[in-house]
TIPA-837117 format. One record per atom (N, C-alpha, C): x, y, z; residue in one letter. Coordinates in steps of 0.001 Angstrom, whole numbers, padded with zeros to 6 digits, always signed. Atoms other than C-alpha are relative to their C-alpha. Layout:
XYZa...
***
This chain:
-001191-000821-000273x+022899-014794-024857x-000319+001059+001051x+000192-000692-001274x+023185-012451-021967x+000271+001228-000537x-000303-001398+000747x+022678-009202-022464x+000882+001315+000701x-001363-001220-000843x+025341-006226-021411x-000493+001373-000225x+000382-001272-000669x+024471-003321-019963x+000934+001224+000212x-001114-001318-000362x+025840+000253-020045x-000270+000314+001478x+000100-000395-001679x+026634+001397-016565x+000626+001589+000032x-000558-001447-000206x+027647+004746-015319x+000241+000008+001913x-000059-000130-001015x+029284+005433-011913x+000513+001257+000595x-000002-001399-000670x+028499+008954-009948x+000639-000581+001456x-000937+000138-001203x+031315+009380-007668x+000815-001222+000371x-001066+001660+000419x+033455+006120-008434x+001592+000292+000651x-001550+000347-001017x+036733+007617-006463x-000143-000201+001177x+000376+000244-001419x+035088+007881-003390x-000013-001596+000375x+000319+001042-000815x+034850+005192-000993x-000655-001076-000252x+001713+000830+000548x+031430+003659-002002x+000555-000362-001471x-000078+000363+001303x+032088+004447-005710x+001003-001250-000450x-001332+001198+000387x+035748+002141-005840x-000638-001364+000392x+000617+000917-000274x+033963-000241-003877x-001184-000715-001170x+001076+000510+000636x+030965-000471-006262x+001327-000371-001589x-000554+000138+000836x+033576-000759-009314x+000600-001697+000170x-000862+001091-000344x+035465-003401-007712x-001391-001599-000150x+001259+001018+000089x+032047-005344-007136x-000602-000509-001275x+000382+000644+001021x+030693-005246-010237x+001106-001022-001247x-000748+001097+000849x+034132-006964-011817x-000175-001151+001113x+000075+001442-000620x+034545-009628-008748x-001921-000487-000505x+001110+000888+000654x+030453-010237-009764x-000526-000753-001467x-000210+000517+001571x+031069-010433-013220x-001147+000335-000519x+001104-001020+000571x+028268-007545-014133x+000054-000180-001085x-000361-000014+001440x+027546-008123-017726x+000048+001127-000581x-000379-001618+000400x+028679-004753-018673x+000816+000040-001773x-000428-000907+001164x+029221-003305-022286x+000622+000723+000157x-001440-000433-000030x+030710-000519-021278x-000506+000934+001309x-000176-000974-001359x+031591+001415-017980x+000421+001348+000042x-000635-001783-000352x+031675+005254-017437x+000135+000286+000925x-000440-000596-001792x+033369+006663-014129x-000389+001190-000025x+000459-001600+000227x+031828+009952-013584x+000508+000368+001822x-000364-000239-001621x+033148+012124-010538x-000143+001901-000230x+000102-001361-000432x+033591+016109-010023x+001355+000652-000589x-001079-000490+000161x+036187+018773-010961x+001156-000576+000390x-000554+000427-000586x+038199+017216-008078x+000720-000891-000858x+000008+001289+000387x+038651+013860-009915x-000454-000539-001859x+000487-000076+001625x+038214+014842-013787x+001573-000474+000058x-001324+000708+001144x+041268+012716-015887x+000410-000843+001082x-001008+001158-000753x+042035+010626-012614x-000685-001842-001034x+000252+000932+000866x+041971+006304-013907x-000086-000982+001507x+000228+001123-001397x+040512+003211-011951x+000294-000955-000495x-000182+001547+000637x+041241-000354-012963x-001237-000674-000258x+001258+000904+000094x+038351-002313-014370x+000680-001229-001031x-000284+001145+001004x+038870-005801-015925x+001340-000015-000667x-001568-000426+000770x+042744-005238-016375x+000168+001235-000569x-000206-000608+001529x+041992-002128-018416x-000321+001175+001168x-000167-001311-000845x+042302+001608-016861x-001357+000591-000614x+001043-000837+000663x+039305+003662-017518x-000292+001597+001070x-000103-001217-000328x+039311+007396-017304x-001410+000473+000869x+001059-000331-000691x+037229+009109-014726x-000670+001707-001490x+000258-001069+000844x+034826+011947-016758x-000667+000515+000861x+000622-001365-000513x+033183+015274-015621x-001562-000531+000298x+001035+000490+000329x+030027+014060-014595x-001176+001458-000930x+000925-000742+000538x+028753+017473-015553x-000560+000457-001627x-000567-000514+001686x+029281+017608-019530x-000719-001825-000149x+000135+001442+000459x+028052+013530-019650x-001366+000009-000151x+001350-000123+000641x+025369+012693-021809x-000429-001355+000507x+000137+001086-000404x+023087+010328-019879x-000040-001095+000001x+000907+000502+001317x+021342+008659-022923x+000762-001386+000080x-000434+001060+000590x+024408+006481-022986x-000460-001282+000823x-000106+001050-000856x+023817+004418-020191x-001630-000452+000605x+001501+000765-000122x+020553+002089-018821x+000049+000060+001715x+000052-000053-001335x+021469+002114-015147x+001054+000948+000259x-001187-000437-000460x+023525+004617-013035x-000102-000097+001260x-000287+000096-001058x+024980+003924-009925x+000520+001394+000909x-000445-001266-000912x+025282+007214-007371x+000375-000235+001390x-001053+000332-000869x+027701+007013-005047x+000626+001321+000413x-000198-001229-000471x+028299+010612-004213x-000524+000853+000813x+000423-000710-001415x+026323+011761-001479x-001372+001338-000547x+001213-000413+000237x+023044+013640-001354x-000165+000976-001235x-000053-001087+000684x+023966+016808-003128x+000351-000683-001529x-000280+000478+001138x+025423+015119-005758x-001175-000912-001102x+001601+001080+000481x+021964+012683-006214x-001042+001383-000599x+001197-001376-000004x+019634+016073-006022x+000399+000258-001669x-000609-000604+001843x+022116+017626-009144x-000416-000797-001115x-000078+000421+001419x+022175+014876-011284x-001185-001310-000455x+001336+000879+000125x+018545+012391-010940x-000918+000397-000745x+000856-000639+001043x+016289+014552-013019x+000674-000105-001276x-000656-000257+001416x+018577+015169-015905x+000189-001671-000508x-000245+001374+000307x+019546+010833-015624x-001097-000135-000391x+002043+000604+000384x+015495+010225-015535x-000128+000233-001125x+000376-000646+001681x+014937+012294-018445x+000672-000735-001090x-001358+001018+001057x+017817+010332-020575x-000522-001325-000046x+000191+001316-000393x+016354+007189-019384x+000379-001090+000867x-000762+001054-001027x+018370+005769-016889x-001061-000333+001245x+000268+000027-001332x+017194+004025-013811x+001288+000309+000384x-001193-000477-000873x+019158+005294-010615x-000096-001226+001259x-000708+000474-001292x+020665+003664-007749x+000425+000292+000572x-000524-001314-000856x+021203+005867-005246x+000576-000538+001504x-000523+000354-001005x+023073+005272-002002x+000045+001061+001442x+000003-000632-000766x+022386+008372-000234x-001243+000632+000641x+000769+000262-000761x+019486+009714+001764x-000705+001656-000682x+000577-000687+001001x+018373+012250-001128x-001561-000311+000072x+000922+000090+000639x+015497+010939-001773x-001102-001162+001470x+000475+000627-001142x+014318+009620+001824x-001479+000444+000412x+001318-000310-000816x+010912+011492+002185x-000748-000135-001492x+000481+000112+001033x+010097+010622-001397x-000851-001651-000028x+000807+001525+000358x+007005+007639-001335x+000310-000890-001195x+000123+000319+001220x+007510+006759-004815x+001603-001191+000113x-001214+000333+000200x+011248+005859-004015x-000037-001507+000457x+000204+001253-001195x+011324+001847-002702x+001885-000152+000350x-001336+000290-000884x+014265+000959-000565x+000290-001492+000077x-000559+001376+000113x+015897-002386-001348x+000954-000580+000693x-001398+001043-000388x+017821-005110+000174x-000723-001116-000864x+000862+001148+000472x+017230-007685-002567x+000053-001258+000526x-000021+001418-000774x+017633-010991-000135x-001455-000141+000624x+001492+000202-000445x+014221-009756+001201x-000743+000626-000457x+001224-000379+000776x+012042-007014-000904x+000780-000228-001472x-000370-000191+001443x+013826-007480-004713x-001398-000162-000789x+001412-000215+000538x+010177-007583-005561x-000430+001261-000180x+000576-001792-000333x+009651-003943-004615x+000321+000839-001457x-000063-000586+001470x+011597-003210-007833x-000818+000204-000912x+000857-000241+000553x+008916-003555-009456x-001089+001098-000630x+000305-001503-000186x+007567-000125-009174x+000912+000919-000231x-000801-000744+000028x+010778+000989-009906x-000145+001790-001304x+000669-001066+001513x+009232+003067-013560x-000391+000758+000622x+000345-000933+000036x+007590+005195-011345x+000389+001481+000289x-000736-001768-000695x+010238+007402-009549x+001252-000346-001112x-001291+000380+001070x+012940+005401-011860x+001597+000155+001402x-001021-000313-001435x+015109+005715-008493x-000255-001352+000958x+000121+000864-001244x+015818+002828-006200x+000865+000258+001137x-001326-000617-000778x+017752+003682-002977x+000399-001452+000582x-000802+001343-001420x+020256+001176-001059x+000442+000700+000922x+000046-000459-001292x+019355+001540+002451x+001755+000770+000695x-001408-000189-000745x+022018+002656+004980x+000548-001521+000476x-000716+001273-000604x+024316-000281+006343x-000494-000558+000900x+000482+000553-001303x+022822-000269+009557x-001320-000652-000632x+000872+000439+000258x+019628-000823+007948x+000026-001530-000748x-000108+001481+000362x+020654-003868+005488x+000430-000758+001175x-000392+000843-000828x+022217-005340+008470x-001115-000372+001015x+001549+000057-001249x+019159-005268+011149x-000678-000615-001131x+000962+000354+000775x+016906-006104+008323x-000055-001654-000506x-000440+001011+000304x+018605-008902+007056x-000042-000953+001221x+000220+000879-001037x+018777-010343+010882x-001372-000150+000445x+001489+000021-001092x+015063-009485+011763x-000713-000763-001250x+001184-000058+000516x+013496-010616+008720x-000644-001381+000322x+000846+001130-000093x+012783-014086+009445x-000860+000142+001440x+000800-000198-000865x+011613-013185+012672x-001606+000772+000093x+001211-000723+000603x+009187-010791+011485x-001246-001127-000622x+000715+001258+000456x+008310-013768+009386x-000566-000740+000885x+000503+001059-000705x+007511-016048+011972x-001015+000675+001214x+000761-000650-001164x+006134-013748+014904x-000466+001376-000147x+000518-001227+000080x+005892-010319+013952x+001247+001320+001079x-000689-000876-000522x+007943-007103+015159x-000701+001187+000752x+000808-001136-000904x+006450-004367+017942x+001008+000992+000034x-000753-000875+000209x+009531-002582+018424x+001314-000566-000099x-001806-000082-000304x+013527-002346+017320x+000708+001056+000301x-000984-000513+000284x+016205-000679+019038x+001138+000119-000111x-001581+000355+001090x+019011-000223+017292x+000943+001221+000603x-001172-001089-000269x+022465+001286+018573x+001072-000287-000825x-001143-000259+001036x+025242+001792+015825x+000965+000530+000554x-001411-000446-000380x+028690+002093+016381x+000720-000056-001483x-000842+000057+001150x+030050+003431+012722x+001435+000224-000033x-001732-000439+000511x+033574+003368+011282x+000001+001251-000330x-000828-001251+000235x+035291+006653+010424x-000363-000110-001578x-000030-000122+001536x+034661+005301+006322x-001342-000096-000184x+001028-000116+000238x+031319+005731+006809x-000619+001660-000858x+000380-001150+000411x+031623+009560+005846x+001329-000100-000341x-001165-000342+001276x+034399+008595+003285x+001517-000045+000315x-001810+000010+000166x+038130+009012+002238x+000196+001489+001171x-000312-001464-001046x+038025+012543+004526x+000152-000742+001446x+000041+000250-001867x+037015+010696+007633x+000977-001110-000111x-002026+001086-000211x+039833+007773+007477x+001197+001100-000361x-001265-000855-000104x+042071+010612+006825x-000002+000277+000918x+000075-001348-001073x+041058+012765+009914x+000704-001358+000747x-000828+000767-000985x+041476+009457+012380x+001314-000548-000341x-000735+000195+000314x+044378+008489+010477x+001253+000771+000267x-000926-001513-000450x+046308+012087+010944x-000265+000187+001435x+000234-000713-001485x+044821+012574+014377x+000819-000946+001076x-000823+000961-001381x+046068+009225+015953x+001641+000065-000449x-001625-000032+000275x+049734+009751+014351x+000126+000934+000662x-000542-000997-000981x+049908+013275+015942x+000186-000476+001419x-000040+000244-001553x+048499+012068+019326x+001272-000943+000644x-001096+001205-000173x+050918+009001+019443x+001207+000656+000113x-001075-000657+000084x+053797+011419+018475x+000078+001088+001269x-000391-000707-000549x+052997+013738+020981x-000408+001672-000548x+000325-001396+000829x+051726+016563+018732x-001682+000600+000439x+001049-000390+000110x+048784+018501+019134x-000737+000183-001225x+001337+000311+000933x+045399+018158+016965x-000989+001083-000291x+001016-000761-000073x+042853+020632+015545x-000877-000947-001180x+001572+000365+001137x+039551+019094+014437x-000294+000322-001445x+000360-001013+001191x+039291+019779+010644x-000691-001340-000522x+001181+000576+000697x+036417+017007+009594x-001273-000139+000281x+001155+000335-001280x+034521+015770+012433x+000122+000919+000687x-000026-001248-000462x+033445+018667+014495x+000320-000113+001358x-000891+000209-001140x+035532+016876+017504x+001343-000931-000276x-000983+000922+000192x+038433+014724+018069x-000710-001375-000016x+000835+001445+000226x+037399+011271+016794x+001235-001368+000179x-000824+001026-000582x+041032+009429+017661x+000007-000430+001373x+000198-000232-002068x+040888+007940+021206x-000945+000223+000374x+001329-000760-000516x+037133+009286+020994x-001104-000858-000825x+001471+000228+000792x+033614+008380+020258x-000572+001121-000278x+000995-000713-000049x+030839+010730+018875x-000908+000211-000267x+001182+000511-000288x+027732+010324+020021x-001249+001089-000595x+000598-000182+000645x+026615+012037+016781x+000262-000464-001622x-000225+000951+001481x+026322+010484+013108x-001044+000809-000402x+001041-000838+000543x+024973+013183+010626x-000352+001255+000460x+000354-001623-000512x+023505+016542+010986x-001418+000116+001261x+001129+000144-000834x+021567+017016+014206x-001432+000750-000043x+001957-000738+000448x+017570+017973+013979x-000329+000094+001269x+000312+000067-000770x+015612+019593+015904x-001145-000654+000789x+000918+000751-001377x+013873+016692+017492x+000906-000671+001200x-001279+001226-000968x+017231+015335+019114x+000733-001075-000526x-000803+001145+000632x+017996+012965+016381x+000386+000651-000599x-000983-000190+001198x+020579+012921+014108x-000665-000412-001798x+000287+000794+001194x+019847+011992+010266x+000227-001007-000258x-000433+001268-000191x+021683+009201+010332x-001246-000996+001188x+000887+001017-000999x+019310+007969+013478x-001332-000225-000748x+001286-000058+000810x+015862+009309+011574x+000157-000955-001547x-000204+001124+001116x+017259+007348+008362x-000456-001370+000441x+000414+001436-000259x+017177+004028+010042x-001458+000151+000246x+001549-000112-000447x+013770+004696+011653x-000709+000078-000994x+000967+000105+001343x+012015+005724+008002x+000242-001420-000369x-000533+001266+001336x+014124+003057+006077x-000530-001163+000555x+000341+001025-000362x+014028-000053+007991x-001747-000617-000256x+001273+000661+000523x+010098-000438+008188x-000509-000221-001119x-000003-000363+001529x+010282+000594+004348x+000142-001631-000267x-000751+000921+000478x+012351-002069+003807x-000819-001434+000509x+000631+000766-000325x+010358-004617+006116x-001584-000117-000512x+000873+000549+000947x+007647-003976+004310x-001585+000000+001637x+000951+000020-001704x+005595-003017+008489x+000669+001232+000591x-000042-001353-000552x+004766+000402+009171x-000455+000240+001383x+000036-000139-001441x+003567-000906+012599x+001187+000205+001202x-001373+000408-000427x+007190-001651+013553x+000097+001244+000878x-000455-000837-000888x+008394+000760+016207x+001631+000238-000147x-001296-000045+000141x+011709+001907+015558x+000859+001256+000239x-000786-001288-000854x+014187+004593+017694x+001565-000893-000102x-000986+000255-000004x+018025+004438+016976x+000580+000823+000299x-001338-001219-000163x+021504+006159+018145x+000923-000543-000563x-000708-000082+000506x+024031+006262+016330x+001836+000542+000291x-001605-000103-000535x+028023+006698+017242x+000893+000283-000779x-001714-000115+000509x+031268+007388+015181x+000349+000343+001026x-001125+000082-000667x+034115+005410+016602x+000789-000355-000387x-001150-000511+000526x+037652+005655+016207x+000635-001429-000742x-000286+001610+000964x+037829+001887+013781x+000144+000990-001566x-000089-000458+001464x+038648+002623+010300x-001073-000715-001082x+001287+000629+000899x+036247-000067+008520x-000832-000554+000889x+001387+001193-000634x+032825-002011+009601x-000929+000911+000546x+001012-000667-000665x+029731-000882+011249x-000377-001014+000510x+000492+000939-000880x+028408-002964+014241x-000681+000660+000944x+001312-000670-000435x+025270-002433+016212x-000475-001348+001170x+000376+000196-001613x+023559-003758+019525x-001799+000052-000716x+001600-000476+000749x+019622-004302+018172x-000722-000870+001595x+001066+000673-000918x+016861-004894+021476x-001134+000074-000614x+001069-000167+000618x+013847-006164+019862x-000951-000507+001165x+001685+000547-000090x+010232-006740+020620x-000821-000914-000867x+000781+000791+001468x+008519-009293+018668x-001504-000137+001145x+001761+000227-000640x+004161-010071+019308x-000237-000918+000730x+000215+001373-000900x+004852-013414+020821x+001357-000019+000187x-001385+000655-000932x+007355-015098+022789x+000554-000934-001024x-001021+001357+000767x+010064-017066+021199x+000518-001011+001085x-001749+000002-000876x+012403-019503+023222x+001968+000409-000960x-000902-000400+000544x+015919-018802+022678x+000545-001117-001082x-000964+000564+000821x+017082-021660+020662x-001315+000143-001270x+000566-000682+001741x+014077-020374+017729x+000617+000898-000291x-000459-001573+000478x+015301-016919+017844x+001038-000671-000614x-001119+000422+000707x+018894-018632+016815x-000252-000991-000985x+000458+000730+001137x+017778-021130+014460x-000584+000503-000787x+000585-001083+001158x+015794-018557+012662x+000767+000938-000741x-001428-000812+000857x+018900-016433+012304x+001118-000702-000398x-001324+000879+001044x+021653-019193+011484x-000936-000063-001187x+000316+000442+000871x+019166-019768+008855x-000417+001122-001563x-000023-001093+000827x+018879-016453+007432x+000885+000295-000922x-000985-000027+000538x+019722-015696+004582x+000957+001791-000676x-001123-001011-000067x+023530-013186+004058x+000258-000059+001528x-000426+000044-001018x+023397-014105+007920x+000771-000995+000454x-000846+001309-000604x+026171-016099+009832x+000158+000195+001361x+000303+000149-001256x+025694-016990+013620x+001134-000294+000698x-000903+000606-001150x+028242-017351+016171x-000359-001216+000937x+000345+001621-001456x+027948-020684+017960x+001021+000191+001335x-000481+000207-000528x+028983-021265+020834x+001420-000887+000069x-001220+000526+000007x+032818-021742+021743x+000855+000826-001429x-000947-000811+001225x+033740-019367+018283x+000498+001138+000469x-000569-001770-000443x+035825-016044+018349x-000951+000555+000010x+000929-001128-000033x+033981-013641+019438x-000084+001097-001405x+000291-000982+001066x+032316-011243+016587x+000466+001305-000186x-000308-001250+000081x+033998-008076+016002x+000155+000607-001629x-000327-000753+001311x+034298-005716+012641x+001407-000646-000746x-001207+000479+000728x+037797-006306+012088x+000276-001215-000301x-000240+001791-000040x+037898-010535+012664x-000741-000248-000995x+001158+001079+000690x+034718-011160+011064x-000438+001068-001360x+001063-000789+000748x+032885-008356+009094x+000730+000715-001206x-001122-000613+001040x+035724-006333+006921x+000496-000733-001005x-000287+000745+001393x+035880-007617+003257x-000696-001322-000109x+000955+000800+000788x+032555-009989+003079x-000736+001065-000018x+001321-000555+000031x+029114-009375+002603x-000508-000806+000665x+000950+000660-001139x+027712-011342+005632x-000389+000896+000972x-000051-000799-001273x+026418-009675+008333x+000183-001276+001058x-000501+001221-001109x+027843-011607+011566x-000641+000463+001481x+000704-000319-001361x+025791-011961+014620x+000579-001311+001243x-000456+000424-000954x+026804-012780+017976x-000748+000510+001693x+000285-000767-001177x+025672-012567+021778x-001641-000306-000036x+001293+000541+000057x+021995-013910+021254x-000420+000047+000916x+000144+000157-001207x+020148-013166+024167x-001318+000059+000510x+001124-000052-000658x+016798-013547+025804x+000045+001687+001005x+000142-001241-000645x+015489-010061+027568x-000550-000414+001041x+000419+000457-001490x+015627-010550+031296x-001428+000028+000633x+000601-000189-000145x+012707-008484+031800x-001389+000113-001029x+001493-000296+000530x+010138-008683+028911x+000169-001836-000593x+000107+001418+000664x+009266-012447+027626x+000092+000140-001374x-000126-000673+001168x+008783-010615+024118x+001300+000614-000265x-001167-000992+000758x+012029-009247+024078x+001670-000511-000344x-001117+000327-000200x+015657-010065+023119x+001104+000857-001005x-000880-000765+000085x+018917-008572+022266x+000975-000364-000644x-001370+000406+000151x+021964-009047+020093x+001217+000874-000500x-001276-001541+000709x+025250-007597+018229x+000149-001200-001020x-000442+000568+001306x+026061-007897+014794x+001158+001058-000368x-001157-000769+000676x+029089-006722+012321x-000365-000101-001301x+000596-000089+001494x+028495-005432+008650x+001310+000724-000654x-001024-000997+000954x+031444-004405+006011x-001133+001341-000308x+001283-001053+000772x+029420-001029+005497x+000343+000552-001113x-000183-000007+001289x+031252-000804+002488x-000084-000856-000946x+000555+000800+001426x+030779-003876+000760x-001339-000222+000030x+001910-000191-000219x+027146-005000+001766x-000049+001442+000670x+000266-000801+000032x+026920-002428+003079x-000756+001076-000486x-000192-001477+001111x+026734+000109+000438x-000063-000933-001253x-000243+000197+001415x+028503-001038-002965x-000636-001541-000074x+000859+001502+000678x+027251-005229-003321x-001189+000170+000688x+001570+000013-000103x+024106-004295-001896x-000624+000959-001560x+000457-000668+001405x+023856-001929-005090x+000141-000828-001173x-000215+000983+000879x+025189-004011-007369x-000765-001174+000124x+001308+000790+000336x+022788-006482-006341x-001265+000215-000775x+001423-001072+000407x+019563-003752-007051x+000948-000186-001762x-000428+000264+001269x+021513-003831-010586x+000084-001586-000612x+000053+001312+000394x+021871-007511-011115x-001354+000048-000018x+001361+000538+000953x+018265-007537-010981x-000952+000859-000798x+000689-001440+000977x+017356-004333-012675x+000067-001022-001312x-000658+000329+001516x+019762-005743-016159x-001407-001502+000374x+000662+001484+000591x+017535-009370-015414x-001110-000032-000305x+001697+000002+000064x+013829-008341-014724x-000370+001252-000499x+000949-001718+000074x+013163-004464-015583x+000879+001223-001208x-000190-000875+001086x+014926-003015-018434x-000467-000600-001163x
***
């Protein structure tokens, strides 16, 4: 008999959190019983699970004890508050935010390629799911890695507006109705106009020149590959799309490929799907918005290095993304580690 698992979900109205709710019924999580936990904001609101409404609760008044895994879905501050007090109760965590990014102990999962790493999970009791950009690059490089080895990736991100939530699809949402109408706009999310606009910052800027969002990929990814030789420098964008995240990756691998390995290595990857020649072209909205594939397109040999080549992919960064990349790290928590 299969055994059912208490769950708990920090920050379940947000973006991520609905998403991760929704996932674990379309996966058919063997769940006992589900607690929605969220903030003052979002105390007595109700989500739908399995036909049946279930009340959001205070996460601050919730006794951990009840539950074996919790899913955090609320953003750094919210991970910091409430990971010690879960640990102590017993829960493993599943964290989605970048809390716990300079912490060794923590491993960083995409289970299609480390779900082994879990393994170690007892010692911080914390597993994080990477950023989007990261499952998505990772997921396209790993067989390559496999076969030749990686020197350097770089990676350029172009995120959606729902990458920093229900606030930021509001802002471009309100900003392009004014503009369209004719109305004037004052900035109140993003610290510019993001309708009609790009900005060629994601995250809080540091002073080395990157953003967090850029330094995230750069830790995570080699984490995740499992090759701390890897070389890895990214930029990062919010632009004015409402869902997906799609990215531009120029790699380096140790040896030369020709081009029809590099593509046969990635149609064959697996959560990856390849554009052949003669298909629609790859974009967020056509291809990437409401699976969990990442979709690559544009395959290209690097004019100038024999080692090098270039492509573009599209990632729901809310379903793989984010929420069924967590809910995966849980499918194999409940199978191998509680």
């Amino acid at each position: 008999m299969e055994r059912l698992i208490n769950i708990a979900v920090l920050g379940a109205t947000g973006t991520v959190g609905n998403a991760v709710v929704e996932q674990l019924e379309e996966r058919e999580y063997p769940i006992n019983q589900l607690f929605l936990l969220g903030s003052d904001n979002s105390d007595g609101e109700t989500l739908m699970f399995k036909g049946k409404r279930h009340r959001v609760q205070l996460a601050d008044k919730f006794d951990w004890s009840q539950v074996e895994i919790a899913l955090f879905c609320a953003g750094t501050e919210a991970a910091l508050a409430y990971a010690e007090e879960a640990k102590a109760a017993g829960c493993l965590i599943i964290d989605s935010s970048m809390a716990f990014m300079d912490d060794p102990d923590v491993v960083q999962v995409v289970p299609e390629i480390n779900a082994g790493a879990l393994a170690n999970i007892h010692q911080s009791r914390i597993a994080v799911s990477p950023s989007s950009a990261v499952i998505a690059a990772s997921l396209v490089l790993k067989p390559l890695q496999d076969e030749v080895g990686l020197n350097k990736v770089n990676m350029a991100s172009y995120q959606s507006v729902s990458s920093a939530g229900k606030q930021g699809v509001a802002a471009l949402a309100e900003q392009t109705a004014k503009l369209l109408n004719a109305k004037p706009i004052e900035p109140n999310f993003f610290a510019q106009q993001i309708a009609f606009n790009c900005l060629p910052l994601a995250g809080q800027a540091l002073e080395n020149g990157y953003s967090q969002d850029e330094l995230l990929i750069t830790n995570q990814l080699p984490l995740v590959l499992n090759d701390q030789e890897v070389g890895v420098t990214a930029s990062c964008v919010i632009v004015p799309v409402f869902h997906g995240l799609a990215g531009v990756l120029h790699v380096e691998t140790r040896y030369p490929l020709e081009i029809n390995e590099i593509t046969s290595m990635i149609r064959d990857a697996q959560g990856v799907e390849l554009a052949e020649p003669g298909d629609e072209m790859v974009t967020c909205v056509s291809h990437a918005v409401g699976q969990d594939l990442v979709h690559v397109d544009r395959v290209r040999k690097d004019i100038n290095n024999e080692n090098g080549l270039a492509l573009w992919f599209a990632i729901d960064n809310v379903r793989k993304g984010s929420a069924t990349n967590m809910v995966q790290i849980a499918e194999h928590l409940g199978q191998y580690y509680l």
